[in-house]
C-alpha positions as CSV (number, residue, x, y, z in Angstrom):
1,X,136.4,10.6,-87.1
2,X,139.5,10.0,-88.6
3,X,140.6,13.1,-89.4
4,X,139.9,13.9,-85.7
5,X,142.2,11.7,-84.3
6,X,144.4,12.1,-87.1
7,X,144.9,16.2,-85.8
8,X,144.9,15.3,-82.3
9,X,147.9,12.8,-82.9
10,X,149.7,15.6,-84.9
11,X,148.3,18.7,-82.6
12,X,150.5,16.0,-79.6
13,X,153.4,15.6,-81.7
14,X,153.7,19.3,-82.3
15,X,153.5,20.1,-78.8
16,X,155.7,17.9,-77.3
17,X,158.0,19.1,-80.2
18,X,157.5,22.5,-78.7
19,X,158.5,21.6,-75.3
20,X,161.7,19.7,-76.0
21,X,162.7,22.8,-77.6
22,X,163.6,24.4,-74.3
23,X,166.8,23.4,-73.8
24,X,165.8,22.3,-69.9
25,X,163.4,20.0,-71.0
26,X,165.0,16.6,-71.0
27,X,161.8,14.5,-72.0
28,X,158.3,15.1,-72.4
29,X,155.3,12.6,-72.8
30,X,151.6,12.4,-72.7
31,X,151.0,9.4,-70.0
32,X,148.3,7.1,-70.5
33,X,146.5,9.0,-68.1
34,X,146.3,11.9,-69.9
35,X,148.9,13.9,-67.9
36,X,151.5,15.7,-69.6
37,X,154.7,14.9,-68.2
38,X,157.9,16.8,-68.7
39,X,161.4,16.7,-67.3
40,X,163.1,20.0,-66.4
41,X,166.5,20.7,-64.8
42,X,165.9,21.6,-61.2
43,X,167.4,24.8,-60.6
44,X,165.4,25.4,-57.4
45,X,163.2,28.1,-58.6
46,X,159.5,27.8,-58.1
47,X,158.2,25.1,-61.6
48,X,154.5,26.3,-60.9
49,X,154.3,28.6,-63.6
50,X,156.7,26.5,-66.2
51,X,153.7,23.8,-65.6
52,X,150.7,26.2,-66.0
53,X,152.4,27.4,-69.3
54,X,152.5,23.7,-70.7
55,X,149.0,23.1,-69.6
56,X,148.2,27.0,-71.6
57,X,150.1,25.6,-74.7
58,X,148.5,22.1,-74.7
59,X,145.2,24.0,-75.1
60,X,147.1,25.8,-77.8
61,X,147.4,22.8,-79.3
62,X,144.5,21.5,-79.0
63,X,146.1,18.5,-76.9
64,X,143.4,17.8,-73.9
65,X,144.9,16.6,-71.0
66,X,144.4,16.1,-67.1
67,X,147.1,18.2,-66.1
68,X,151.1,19.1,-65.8
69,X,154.0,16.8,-64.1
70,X,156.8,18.4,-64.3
71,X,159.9,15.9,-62.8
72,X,163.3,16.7,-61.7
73,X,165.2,15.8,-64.8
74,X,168.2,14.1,-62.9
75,X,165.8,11.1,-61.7
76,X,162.9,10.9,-63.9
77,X,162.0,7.7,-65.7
78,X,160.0,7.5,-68.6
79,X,158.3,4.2,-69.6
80,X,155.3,3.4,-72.3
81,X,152.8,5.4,-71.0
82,X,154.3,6.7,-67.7
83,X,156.8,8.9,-66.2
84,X,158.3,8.9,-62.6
85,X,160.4,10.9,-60.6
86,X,160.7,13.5,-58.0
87,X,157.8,16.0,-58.6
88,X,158.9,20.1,-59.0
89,X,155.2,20.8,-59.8
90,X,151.9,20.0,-60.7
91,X,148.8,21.3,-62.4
92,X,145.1,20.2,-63.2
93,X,142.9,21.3,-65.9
């Protein structure tokens, strides 16, 4: 069991490595309700398919999640566990 939590731990850490690679992205966290929260410059385009791509890659990953917040990087706060802000867009699993 180990070993599984182990990979899932690194599996997270890659991913949200991943994401803060786009230069956009100001944070990115896995709250403790399993949602995968990400701040992204709002440029006032449509975020719906920026958040269905993180929700592809955390499968990629093999990160299992709820779903995609993705928060307007000018306002978001992220705290142990949580993230708020103004929503851009949203996705379940």
């Amino acid at each position: 069991m180990a070993n599984s939590t182990s990979s899932t731990t690194s599996g997270t850490s890659a991913l949200l490595d991943a994401i803060k690679e786009n230069q956009s992205v100001g944070n990115a966290i896995i709250t403790d309700v399993g949602m995968l929260a990400v701040s992204v410059v709002d440029n006032g385009m449509d975020k719906t398919p920026m958040a269905k791509m993180y929700l592809r890659m955390a499968k990629e990953y093999g990160v299992d999640i709820k779903g995609v917040k993705l928060l307007d990087a000018s306002d978001a706060t992220f705290e142990q566990g949580a993230a708020y802000g103004k929503e851009l867009a949203k996705e379940f699993n």
